[in-house]
Each structure stands twice: as structure tokens, then as C-alpha cells.
C-alpha positions as CSV (number, residue, x, y, z in Angstrom):
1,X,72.3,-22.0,-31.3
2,X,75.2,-19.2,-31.1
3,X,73.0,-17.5,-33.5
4,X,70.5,-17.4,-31.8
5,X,72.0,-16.3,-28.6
6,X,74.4,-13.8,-30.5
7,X,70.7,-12.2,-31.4
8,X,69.7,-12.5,-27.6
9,X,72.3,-11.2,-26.4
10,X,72.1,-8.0,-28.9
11,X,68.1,-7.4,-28.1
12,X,68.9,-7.1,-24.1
13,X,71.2,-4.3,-24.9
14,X,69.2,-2.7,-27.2
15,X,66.1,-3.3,-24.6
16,X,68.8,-1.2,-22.3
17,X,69.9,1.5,-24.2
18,X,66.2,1.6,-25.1
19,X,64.7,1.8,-21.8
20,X,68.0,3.4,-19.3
21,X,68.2,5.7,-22.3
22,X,65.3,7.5,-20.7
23,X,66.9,7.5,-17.6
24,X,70.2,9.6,-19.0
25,X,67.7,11.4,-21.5
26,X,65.5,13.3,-19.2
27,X,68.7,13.2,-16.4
28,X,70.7,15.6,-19.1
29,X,67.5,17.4,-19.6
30,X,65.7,18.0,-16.4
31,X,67.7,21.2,-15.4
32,X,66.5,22.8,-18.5
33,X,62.5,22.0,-18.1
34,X,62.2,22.9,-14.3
35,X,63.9,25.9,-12.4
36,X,62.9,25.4,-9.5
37,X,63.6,21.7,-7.1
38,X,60.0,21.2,-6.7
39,X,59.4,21.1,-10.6
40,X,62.9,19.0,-11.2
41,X,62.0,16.1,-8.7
42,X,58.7,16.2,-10.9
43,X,60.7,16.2,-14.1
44,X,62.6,13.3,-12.3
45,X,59.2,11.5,-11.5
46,X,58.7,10.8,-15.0
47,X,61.2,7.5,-14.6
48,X,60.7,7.1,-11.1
49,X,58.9,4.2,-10.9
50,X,61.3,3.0,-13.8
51,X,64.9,4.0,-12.7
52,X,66.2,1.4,-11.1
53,X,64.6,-1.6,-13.4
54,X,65.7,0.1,-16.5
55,X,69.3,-0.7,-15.3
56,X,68.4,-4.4,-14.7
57,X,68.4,-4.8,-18.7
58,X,72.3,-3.8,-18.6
59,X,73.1,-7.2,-16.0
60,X,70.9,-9.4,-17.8
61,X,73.0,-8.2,-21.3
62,X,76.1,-8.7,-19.6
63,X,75.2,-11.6,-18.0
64,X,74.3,-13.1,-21.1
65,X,77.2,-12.4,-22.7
66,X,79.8,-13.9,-20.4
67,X,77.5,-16.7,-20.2
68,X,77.3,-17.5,-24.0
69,X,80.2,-15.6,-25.7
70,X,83.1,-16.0,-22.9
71,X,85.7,-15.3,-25.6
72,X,83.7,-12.1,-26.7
73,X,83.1,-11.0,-23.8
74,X,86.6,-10.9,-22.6
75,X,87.7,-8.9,-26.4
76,X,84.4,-6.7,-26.5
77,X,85.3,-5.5,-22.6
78,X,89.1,-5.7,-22.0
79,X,90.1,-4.3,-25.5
80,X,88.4,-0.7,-24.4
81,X,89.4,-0.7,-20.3
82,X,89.8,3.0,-20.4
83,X,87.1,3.9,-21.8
84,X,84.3,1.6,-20.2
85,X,85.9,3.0,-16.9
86,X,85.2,6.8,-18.0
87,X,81.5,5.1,-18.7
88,X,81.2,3.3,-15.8
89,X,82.4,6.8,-13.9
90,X,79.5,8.5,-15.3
91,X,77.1,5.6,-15.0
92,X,77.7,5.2,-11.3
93,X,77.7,9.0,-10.8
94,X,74.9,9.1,-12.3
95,X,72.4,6.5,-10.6
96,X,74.1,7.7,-7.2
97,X,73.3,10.9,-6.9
98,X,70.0,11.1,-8.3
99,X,69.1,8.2,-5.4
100,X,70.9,10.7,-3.4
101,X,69.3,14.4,-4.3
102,X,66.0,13.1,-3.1
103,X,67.1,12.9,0.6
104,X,69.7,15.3,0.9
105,X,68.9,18.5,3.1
106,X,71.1,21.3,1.3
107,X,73.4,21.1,-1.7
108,X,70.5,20.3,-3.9
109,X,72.2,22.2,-7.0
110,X,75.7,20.1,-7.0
111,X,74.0,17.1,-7.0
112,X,71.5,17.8,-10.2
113,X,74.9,19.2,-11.5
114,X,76.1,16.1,-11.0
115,X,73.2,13.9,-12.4
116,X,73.7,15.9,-16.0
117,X,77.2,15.2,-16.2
118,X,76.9,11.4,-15.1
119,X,73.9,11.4,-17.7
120,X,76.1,13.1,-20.6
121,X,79.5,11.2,-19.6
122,X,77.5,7.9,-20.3
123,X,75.4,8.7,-23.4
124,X,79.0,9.6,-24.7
125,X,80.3,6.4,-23.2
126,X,78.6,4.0,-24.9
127,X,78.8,5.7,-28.3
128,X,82.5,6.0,-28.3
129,X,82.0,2.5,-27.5
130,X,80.0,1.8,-30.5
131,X,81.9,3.8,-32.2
132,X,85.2,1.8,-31.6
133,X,83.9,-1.5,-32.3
134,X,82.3,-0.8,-35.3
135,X,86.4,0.6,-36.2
136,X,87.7,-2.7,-34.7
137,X,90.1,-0.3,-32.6
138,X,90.9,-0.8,-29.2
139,X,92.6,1.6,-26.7
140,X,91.8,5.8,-26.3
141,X,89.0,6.8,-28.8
142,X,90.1,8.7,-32.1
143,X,87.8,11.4,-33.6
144,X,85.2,8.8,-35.5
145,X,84.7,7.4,-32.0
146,X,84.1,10.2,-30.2
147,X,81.5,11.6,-33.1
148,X,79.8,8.5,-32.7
149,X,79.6,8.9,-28.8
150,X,78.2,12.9,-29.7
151,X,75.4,11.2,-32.1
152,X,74.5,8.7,-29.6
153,X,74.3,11.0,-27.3
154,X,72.1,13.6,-29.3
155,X,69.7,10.6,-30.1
156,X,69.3,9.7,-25.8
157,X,68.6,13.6,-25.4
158,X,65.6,13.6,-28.0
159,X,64.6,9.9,-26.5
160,X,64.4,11.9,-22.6
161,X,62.8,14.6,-24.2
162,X,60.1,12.3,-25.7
163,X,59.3,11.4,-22.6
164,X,58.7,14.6,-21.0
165,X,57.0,15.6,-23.4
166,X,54.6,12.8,-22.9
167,X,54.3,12.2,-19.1
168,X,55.2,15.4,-17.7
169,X,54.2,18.3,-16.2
170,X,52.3,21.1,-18.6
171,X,55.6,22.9,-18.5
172,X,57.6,20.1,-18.8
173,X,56.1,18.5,-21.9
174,X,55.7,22.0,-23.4
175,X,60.0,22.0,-22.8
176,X,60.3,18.6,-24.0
177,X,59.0,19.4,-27.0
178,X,60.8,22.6,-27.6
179,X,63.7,20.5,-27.2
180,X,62.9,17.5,-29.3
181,X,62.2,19.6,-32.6
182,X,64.6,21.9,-32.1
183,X,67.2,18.8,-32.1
184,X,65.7,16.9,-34.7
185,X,67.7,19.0,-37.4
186,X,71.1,18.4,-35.8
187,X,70.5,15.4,-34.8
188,X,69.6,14.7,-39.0
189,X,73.2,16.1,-39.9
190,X,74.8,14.3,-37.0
191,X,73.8,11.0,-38.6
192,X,74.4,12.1,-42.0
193,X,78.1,13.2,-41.5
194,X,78.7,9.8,-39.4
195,X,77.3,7.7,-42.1
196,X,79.8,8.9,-44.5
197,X,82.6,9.4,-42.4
198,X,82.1,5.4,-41.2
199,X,82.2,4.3,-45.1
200,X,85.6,5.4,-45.1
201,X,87.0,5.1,-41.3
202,X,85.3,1.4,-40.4
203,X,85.6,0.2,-44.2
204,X,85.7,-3.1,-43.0
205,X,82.1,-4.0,-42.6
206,X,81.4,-6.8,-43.9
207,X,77.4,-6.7,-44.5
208,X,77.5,-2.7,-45.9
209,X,73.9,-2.5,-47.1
210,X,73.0,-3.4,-43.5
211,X,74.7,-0.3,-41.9
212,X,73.4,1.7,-45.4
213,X,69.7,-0.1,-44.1
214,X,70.3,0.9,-40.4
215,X,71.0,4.6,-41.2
216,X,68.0,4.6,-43.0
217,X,66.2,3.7,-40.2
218,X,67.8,5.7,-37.9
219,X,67.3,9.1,-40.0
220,X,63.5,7.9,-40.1
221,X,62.9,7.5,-37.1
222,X,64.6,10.7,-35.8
223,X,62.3,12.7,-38.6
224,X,59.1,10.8,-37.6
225,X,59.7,11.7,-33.9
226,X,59.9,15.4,-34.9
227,X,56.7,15.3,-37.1
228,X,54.9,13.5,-34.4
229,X,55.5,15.7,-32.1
230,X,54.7,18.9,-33.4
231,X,51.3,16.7,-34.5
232,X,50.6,16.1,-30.5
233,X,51.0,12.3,-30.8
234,X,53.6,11.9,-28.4
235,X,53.4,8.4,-27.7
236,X,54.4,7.9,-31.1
237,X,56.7,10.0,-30.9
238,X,58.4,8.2,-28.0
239,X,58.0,4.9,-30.2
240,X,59.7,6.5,-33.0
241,X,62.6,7.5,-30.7
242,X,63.2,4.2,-29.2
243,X,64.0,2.8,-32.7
244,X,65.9,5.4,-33.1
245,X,68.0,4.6,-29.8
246,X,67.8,1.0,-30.7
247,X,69.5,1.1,-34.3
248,X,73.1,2.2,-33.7
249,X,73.4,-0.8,-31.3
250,X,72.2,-3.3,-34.1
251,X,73.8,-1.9,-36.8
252,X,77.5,-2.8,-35.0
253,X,76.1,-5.8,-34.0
254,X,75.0,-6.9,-37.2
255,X,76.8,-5.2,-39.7
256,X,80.0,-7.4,-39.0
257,X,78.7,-10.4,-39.3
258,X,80.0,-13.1,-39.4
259,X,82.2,-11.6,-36.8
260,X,81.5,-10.4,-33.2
261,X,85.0,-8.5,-32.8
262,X,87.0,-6.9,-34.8
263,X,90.5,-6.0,-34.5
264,X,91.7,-3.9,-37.3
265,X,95.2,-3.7,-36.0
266,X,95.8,-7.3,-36.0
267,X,93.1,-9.0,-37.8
268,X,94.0,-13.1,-36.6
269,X,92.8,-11.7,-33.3
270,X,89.2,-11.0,-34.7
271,X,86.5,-13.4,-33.6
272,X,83.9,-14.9,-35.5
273,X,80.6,-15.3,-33.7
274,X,81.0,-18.8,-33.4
275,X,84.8,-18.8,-32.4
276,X,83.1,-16.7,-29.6
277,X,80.4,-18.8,-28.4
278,X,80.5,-21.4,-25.3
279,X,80.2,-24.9,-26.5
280,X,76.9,-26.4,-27.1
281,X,76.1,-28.3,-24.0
282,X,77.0,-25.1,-22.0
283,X,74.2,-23.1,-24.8
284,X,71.6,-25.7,-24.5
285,X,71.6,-25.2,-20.3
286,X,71.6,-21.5,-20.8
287,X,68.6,-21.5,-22.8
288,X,66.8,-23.9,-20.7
289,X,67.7,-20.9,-17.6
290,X,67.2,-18.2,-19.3
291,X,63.7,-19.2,-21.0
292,X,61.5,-18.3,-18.0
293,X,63.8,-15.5,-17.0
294,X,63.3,-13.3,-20.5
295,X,59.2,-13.4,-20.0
296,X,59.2,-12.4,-16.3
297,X,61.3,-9.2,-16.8
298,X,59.2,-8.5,-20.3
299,X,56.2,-9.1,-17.7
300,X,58.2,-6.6,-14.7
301,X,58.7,-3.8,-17.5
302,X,55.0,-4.0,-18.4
303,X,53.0,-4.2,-15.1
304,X,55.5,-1.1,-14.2
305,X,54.7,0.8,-17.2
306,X,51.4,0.2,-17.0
307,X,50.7,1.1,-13.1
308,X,52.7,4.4,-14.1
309,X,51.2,4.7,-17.2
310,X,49.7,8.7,-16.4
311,X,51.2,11.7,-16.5
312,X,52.9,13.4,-13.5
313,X,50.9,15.7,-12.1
314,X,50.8,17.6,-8.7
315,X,50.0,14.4,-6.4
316,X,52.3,11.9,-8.6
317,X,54.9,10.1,-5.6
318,X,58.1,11.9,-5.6
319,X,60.7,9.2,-5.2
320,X,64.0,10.9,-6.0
């Protein structure tokens, strides 16, 4: 049953890096698509309808995870205080102010500054993050940490500029995908360099030819994006950018298995996934919760997407 819930648990973030990956994509990017406020709040409207139940993947996740791996959950969290409060900085930032920018009279500018930053801080986050438990460090990030938080933060840029380039304005989707095959070359050598560099800096992965597998994928997926693009199938190109976003995520989480932490320092700390896991009567009355709960927000994300499913155009609701 751990197993099973270890997978869970890893699928609702991946569903949020996935999905509130859009949110920080087009948030780093809608500055450069629109000069003007009228065509940013347009560039914004292309998660509108989404923002806010993008985020709800992150509490289910969480949730999840104290619920099932309370052991986890205090290592994967407490080991890395600093830098989850940098990420929680830019995350909060973030989803204030572009709630705020909407309905504020004058200062307009500070606040879109503000949304990139909060944007960029937490794409940057949450790789460093992956980045240090794939090391099994804990404490300030070193350099292999903070390339994986550049990477991860490349791959959300291309995932928001997917999206512009398939529900935005004309000039916005002709931006988005300026920017997407212009980064897809970077973005290539990015994930190159990190590969290599993690075969010698996180040399303790247990399950090699999955990370090995999961670059793979990840260097497809970037490529495909690009191709599809310049090809005009965007939705594809979206699809091939949310595996993209998807894979770093499952690569740490799988790559270690048996383990679900690491501590390279002192390796009695480390914790298998089992050692982890709640006992089994508390398992077998999460499951029975959380089996209607994983359909209805499947069901929430798809009636949104589909309601929203055309591009933004000049009589699209502004909501931010």
C-alpha cells in the first residue's frame, strides 16, 4: 500500500508542477509578449480561469504526504527550511500580486515587476529543491542545486510559452513561439550538462538507468515541443512540454528507490519508502478518503479547461 501511495503522492506533484507551471511560465513571460497593460491582463487571461485551481494540486500533494509518509514529510521539508522559505517568498509574491494588479489604480508596472520575480524565484525554488534531494544534501544549495533550479526553470518558461502560443492573442502566440524555439536549444544543453554533472555529484542513485531513462525523456520532449511548434500544432506542443515539466519530478522520485530521502552526510538518517510510510490501518483509511477526492478534482480541472478551452480574444473576461 506505501507503494502505491508513494506513487500518489508523486503524480499530485507532478499534476502541480504540471498545471501551476503554466501559472509561473506565462507570469515570467507576459512582460515580454504585451507592452502595453491592456495586452498583459490578456496575456494573463490565458490562466485566468485556471490560476487559482492550479495551486489546489500543491495542498492536495502536501496533504498527501503528511498524511501517508509523516516521517518523509518531516525529512523531505525540515531538512531544506531555507530554501522552501526563499520558494515560499516567491510563491506567495507571486499569486499576491497578480490577484492584486487587476484592481489596483496606479502602480501597475511594480506589481507585473513583481509577478516575474515571484514567478522566476519559484521555478528556481523548486529545482534547487529537486536538485538537493536528488544530492541527498540538506542546508544552502551548492552549485549542482542551483543548475538544477536554472533547468527547471528554463523547462516552466517554454511550458508558459506553450501556452501563449496556443490560447493567446495573435501577438501573443506569435511571441510565445518566438520564445519557445528560441529556448529549445538552451534548454537542450541545459539538460545535457545536468545529466552529466548529476552522474558524478548525486552518484548515489540507486536505480541509474531510470534517471539515464528520464533524461531521455526530458531531452525528447523539449525537442518535440520545438518541432511542433514551428509545425503550428501547438496543442501538441503544450503536451510535449508538460512531460517535459513532469519528468525531473519523477526522475528524483523514482530514481532512489527504495528510498524516499536521502542523506548523503549521514546515511543511517536516510529513509526507505516504507520506513516512511504511516502504518497500514492509517493507509487503508486514507485511501478510502481520498478515493472520491482524486476523481472530483480530475473532473474540476476538466470542466475548467474545457469551458476555457478558446483562445483569448478581445471580449475573453479579464480577471486579473
Amino acid at each position: 500500500m506505501e507503494t502505491l501511495w508513494y506513487a500518489l503522492v508523486g503524480l499530485l506533484f507532478a499534476a502541480y508542477f504540471v498545471l501551476a507551471g503554466l501559472d509561473y511560465g506565462v507570469g515570467m513571460l507576459f512582460r515580454h509578449v504585451a507592452a502595453d497593460d491592456d495586452g498583459r491582463r490578456r496575456a494573463l487571461a490565458t490562466v485566468g480561469p485556471f490560476f487559482l485551481g492550479n495551486e489546489v494540486w500543491l495542498v492536495a500533494a502536501i496533504g498527501a504526504l503528511l498524511g501517508a509518509f509523516p516521517l518523509l514529510d518531516g525529512k523531505l521539508l525540515g531538512t531544506n527550511a531555507t530554501l522552501l522559505a526563499v520558494l515560499l517568498f516567491g510563491l506567495v509574491t507571486f499569486t499576491a500580486c497578480v490577484q492584486i494588479r487587476g484592481r489596483a489604480k496606479r502602480g501597475r508596472g511594480i506589481f507585473d515587476a513583481l509577478i516575474a520575480v515571484g514567478a522566476l524565484v519559484t521555478a528556481l525554488g523548486w529545482g534547487a529543491f529537486l536538485g538537493q534531494l536528488l544530492q541527498g544534501r540538506h542546508g544552502l544549495p551548492n552549485w549542482f542545486s542551483l543548475l538544477c533550479g536554472l533547468v527547471f526553470a528554463m523547462l516552466i518558461l517554454l511550458h508558459g510559452a506553450a501556452l501563449l502560443a496556443l490560447r493567446g492573442t495573435p501577438q501573443t502566440r506569435a511571441k510565445g513561439s518566438a520564445v519557445l524555439t528560441a529556448g529549445v536549444a538552451p534548454t537542450l544543453i541545459g539538460v545535457g550538462v545536468l545529466t552529466v554533472a548529476g552522474f558524478f555529484t548525486a552518484g548515489a542513485v540507486e536505480l541509474p538507468a531510470v534517471a539515464l531513462a528520464g533524461a531521455a525523456v526530458l531531452a525528447t520532449g523539449i525537442l518535440a515541443a520545438g518541432r511542433l511548434t514551428v509545425a503550428g500544432r501547438h496543442g501538441r506542443a503544450l503536451a510535449a512540454t508538460c512531460v517535459a515539466v513532469a519528468t525531473p519530478l519523477l526522475v528524483v522520485g523514482f530514481a532512489r528507490l527504495p528510498f524516499g530521502y536521502v542523506d548523503a552526510a549521514e546515511p543511517v538518517n536516510s529513509l526507505t519508502v516504507t520506513q516512511g510510510a504511516a502504518d497500514a490501518a492509517a493507509l487503508d483509511l486514507l485511501t478510502v478518503a481520498a478515493a472520491p477526492m482524486i476523481p472530483v478534482l480530475l473532473g474540476f480541472q476538466a470542466v475548467m479547461w474545457w469551458l476555457w478551452r478558446r483562445r483569448v480574444t478581445s471580449s475573453t473576461p479579464l480577471f486579473y
